[in-house]
C-alpha positions as CSV (number, residue, x, y, z in Angstrom):
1,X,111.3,125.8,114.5
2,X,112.6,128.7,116.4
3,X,112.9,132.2,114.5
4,X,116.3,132.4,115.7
5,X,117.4,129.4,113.9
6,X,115.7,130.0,110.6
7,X,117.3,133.5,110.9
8,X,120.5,131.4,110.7
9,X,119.7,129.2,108.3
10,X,117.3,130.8,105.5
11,X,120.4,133.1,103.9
12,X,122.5,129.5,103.4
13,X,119.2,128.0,101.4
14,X,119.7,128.0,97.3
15,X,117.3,130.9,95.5
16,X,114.5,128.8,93.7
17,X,114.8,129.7,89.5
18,X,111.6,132.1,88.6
19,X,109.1,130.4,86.2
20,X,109.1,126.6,86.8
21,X,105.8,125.3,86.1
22,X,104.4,122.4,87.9
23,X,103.0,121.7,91.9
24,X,103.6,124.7,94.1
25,X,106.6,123.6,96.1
26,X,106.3,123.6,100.3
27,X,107.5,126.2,101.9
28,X,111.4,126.1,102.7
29,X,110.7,126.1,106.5
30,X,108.3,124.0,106.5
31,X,110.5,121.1,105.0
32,X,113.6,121.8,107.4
33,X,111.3,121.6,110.2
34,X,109.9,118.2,108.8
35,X,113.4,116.5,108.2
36,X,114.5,117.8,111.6
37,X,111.7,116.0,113.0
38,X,112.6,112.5,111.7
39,X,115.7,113.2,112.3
40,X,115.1,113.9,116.1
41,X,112.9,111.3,116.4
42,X,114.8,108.6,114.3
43,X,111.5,107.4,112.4
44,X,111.9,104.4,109.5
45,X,110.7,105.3,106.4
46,X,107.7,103.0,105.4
47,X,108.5,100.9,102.5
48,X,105.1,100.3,101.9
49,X,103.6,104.0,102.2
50,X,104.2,106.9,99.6
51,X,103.7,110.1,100.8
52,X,102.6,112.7,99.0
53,X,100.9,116.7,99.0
54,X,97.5,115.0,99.5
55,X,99.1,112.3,102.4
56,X,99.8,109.0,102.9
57,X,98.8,106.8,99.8
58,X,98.9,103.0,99.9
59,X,100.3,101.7,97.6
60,X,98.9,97.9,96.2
61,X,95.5,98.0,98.2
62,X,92.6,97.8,96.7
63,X,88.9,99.6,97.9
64,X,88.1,95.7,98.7
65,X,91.0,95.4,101.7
């Protein structure tokens, strides 16, 4: 994503409340740039996948398949 357009974009993005515990969330830039992407490139979500911090996960397969 260009700088230009984050400069126009990051003041519009809500302030994230101090103190939550839990996973680290992404970075706010690197989501946009993520949902721009299948949004550009008009990609199906994958019923079958779940994706996660650590990747794609399939879900229902055993070690055997």
């Amino acid at each position: 994503m260009a700088d230009e357009l984050w400069s126009r974009v990051e003041p519009v993005l809500p302030v994230r409340p101090a103190g939550r515990t839990g996973l680290k969330p992404l970075p706010d830039r690197q989501v946009l740039q993520g949902s721009l992407f299948v949004l550009y490139t008009d990609i199906e979500p994958l019923p079958t996948w779940r994706v996660g911090r650590s990747g794609c996960v399939r879900r229902g397969v055993t070690a055997d398949e």
